[in-house]
C-alpha positions in Angstrom: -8.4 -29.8 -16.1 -8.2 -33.0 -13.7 -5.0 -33.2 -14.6 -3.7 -30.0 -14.3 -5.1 -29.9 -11.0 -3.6 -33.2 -9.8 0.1 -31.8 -11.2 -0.5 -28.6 -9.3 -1.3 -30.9 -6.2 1.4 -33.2 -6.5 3.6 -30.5 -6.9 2.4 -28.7 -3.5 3.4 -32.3 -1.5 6.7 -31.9 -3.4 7.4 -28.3 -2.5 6.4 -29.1 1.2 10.0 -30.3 1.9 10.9 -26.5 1.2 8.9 -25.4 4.5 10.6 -25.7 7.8 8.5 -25.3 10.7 9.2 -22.4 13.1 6.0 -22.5 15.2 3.7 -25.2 14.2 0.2 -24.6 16.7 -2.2 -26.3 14.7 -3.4 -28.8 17.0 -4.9 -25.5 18.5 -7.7 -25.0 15.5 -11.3 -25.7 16.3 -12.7 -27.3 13.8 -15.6 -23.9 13.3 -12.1 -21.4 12.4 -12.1 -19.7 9.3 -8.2 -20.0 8.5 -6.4 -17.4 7.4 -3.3 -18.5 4.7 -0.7 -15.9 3.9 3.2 -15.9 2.2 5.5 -12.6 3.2 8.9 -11.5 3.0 10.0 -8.3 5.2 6.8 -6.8 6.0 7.6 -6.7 10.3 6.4 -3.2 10.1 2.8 -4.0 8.9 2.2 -7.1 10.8 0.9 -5.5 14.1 -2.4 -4.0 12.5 -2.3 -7.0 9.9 -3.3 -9.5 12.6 -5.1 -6.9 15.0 -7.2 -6.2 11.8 -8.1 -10.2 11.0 -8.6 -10.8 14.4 -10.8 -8.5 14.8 -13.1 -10.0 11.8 -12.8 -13.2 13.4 -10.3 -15.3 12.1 -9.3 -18.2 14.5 -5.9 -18.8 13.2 -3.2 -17.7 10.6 -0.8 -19.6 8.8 2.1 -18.2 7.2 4.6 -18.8 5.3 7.8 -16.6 5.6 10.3 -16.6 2.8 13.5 -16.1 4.2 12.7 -12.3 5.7 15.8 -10.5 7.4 13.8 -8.3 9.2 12.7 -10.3 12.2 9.2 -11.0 10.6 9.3 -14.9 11.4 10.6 -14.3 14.9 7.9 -11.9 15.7 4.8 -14.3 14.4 6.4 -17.1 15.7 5.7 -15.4 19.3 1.8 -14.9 18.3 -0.3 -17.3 19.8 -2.7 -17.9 16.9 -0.1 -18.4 14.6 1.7 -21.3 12.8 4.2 -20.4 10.9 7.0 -22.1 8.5 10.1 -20.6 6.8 12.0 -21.0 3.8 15.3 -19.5 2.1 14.3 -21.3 -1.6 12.8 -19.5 -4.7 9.3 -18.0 -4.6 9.6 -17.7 -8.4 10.3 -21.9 -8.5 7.5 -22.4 -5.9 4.6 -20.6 -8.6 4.9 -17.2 -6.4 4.3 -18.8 -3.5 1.2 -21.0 -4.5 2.5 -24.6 -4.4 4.0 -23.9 -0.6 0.1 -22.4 0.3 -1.3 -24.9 -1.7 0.6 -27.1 0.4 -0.9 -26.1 3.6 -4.6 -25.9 2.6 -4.1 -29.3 1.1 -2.7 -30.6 5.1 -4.5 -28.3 7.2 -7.7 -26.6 5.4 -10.1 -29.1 4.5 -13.4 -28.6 5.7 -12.6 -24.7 6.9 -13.4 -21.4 5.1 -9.7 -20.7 3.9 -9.0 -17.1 3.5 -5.4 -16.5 1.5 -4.5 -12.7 1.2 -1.1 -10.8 1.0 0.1 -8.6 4.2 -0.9 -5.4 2.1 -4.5 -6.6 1.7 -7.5 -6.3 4.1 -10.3 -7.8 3.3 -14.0 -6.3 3.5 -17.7 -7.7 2.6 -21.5 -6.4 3.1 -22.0 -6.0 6.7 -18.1 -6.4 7.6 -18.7 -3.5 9.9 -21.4 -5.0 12.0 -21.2 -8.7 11.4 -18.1 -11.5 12.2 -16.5 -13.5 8.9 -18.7 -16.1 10.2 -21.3 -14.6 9.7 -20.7 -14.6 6.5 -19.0 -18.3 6.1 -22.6 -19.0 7.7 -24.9 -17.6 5.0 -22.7 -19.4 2.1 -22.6 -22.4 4.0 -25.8 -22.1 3.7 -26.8 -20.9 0.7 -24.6 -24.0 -0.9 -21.9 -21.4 -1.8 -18.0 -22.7 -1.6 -16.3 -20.0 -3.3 -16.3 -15.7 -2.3 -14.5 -13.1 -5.3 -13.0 -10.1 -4.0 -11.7 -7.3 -6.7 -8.5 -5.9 -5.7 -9.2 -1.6 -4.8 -5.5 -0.2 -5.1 -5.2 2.1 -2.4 -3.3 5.5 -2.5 -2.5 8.9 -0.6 -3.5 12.5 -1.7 0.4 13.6 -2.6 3.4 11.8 -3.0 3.4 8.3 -1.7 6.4 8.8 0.3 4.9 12.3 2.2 3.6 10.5 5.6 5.9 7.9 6.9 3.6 4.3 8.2 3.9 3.6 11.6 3.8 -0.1 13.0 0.5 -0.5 14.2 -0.8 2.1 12.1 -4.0 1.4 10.0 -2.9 2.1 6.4 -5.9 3.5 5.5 -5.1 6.5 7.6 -2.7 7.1 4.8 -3.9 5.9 1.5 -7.2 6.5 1.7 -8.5 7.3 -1.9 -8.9 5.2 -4.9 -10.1 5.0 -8.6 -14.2 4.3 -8.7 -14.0 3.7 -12.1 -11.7 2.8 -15.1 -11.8 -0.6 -15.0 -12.0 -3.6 -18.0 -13.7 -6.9 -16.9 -13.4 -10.1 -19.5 -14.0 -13.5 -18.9 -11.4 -16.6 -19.1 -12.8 -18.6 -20.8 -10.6 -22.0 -19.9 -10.7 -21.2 -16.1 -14.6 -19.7 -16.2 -13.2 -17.0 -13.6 -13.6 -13.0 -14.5 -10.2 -11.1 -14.9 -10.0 -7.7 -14.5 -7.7 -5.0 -14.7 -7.7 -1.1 -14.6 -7.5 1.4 -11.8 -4.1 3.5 -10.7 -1.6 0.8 -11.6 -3.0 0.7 -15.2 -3.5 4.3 -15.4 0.0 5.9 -13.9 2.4 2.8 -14.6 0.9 1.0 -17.8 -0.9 4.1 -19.7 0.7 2.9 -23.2 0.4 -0.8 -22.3 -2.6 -1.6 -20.4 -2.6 -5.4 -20.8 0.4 -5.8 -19.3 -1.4 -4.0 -15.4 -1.9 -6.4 -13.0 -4.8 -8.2 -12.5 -7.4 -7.1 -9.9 -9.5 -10.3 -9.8 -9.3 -12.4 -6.7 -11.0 -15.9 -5.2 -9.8 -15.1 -1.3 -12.2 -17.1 0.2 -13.1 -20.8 0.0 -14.5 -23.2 1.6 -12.0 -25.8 1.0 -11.4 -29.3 0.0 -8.0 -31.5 -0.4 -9.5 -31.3 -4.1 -8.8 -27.8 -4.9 -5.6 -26.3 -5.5 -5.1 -22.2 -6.8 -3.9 -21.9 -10.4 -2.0 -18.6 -10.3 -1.9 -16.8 -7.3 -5.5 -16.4 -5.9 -7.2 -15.4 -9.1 -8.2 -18.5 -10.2 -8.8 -22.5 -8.6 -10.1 -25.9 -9.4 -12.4 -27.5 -9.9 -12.9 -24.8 -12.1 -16.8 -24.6 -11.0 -15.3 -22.1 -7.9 -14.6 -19.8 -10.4 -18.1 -19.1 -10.8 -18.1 -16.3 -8.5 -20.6 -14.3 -10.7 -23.9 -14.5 -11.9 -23.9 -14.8 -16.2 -27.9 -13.6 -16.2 -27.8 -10.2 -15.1 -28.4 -10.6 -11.3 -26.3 -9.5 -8.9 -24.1 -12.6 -6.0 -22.7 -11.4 -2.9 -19.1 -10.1 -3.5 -16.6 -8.3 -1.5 -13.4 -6.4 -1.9 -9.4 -6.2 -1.3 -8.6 -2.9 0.6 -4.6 -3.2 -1.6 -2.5 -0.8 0.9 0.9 -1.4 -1.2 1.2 2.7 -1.8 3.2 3.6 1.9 6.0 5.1 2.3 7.7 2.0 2.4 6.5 1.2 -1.4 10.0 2.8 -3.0 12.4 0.4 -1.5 10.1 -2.5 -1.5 9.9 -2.1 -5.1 14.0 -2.4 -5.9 14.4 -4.9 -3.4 11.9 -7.0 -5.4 13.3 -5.7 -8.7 16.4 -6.9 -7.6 15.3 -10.4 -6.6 13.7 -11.4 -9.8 11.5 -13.3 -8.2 8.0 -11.9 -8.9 5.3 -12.9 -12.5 6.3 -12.3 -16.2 10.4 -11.2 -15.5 9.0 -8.5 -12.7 7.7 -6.3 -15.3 5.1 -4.8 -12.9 8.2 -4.1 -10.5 10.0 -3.1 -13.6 7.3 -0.1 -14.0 7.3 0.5 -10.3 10.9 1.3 -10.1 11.2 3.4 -13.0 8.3 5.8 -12.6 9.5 6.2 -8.9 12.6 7.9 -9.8 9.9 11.1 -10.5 8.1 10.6 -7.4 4.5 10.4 -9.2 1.3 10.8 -7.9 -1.2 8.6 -8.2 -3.9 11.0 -6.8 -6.0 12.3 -9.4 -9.1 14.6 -9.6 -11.3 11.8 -10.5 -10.8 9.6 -6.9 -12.8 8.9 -4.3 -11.7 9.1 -0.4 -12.3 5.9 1.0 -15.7 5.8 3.7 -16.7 2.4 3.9 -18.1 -0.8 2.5 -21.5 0.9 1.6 -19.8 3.4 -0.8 -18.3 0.7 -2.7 -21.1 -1.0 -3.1 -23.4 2.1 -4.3 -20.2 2.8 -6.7 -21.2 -0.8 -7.8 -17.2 -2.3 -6.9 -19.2 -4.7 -4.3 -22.5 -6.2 -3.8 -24.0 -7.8 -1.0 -26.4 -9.8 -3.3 -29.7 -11.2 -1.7 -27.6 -11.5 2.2 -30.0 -9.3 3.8 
């Protein structure tokens, strides 16, 4: 394991000669921000609400990588003033999806701050994230001697066809997809990385119904307290030292946990999905994006009568997707 990790670190200070900065404001970080890390390509029209909504939770500055986006994405962040951001034209598939460029940037900027890596499509919520700051809640693992938060991936959907409302920049997605699946879901544990993995909901049950090991997985390490030690194995579900995958209690009791509002169903999903199909550039030969593009052609549904309309973090946690553990 030490030597995986150092190869995956060793590759990160290799891939950093990929990154060129457009807007490098790091000087500005306090040493008491909780970082926010994030890769995207051609997602201008959600970036608005993306940063309004982390800002909001009180994240003190985003770094982002943006891989080679023709839609004015870089040019836009590179305007914000809380944002660094660095560009590159070269393979995402070559770079491990992305992780050896953000790897790269925890390594040089994220030691000794809570590091919070998410896609553009993802919002993050915990117990209390209506009422309380993410500092509040880097505070109570801080001190509770907790370096690692998991966060299950909740695939987010519309009632109808997933191209019936069209987004609007600045729109909060959840306006649109608003319901999800409360249930149908496997959880198994990796036993050479110690992390959970776990798969299910509307992507297993509308695009992999004959194959369900082949549906993404849901299980997620967003937030870490982080050291020029760690590096992320494969995307954010799993890090070394391998002891941060210990996100869960093996006795029966209950840790703090949160969740990944996915908002990937829009309107925008259809053509997303053949651009990347196109590319090639996405896990195991784009199979996922494979499924995507094929099922589209019949504009299917992923509504069903078994989902739940989305209220807030205290109905995920009574559906038991969440916990808020003994943070009181």
């Amino acid at each position: 394991m030490r030597l995986q990790r150092r190869r995956w670190l060793i590759r990160a200070v290799r891939k950093r000669r990929e990154l060129q900065p457009v807007a490098n404001r790091t000087r500005a970080i306090r040493k008491s921000d909780v970082l926010l890390y994030c890769t995207a390509r051609n997602e201008r029209i959600r970036l608005p609400y993306f940063l309004d909504y982390y800002r909001q939770l009180g994240i003190g500055h985003f770094l982002f990588v943006d891989n080679d986006s023709t839609d004015g994405s870089a040019d836009y962040l590179a305007d914000q003033p809380d944002c660094s951001v660095w560009q590159t034209r070269r393979s995402y598939k070559r770079a491990r999806f992305g992780m050896d460029w953000i790897n790269w940037l925890l390594l040089r900027y994220g030691h000794g701050h809570w590091c919070l890596t998410v896609d553009p499509d993802e919002f993050f919520i915990y117990p209390f994230c209506d009422t309380r700051p993410i500092q509040a809640l880097t505070d109570w693992l801080d001190a509770s001697s907790i370096k690692s938060f998991s966060s299950m991936i909740l695939d987010m959907y519309p009632k109808g066809r997933i191209d019936d409302e069209p987004y609007r920049e600045g729109q909060n997605p959840l306006e649109i997809a608003s319901w999800f699946d409360s249930g149908n879901y496997v959880i198994k544990k990796n036993k050479r990385y110690g992390n959970l993995w776990i798969q299910g909901g509307p992507r297993q049950r509308v695009f992999f119904p004959d194959q369900p090991e082949l549906a993404p997985a849901l299980n997620k390490i967003p937030l870490v307290k982080w050291e020029r030690k760690n590096a992320y194995a494969s995307s954010t579900h799993m890090l070394l030292p391998r002891g941060l995958n210990l996100t869960y209690d093996e006795w029966g009791g209950e840790k703090a946990s949160g969740l990944l509002l996915h908002t990937k169903f829009l309107d925008t999903f259809s053509d997303k999905a053949r651009e990347e199909l196109t590319r090639g550039q996405h896990y195991s030969a784009s199979v996922e994006y494979k499924a995507y593009a094929e099922l589209m052609r019949d504009d299917p549904e992923l509504w069903c009568k078994w989902s739940e309309k989305y209220i807030n973090w205290r109905q995920l946690e009574i559906l038991g997707l969440m916990s808020k553990g003994n943070w009181a």
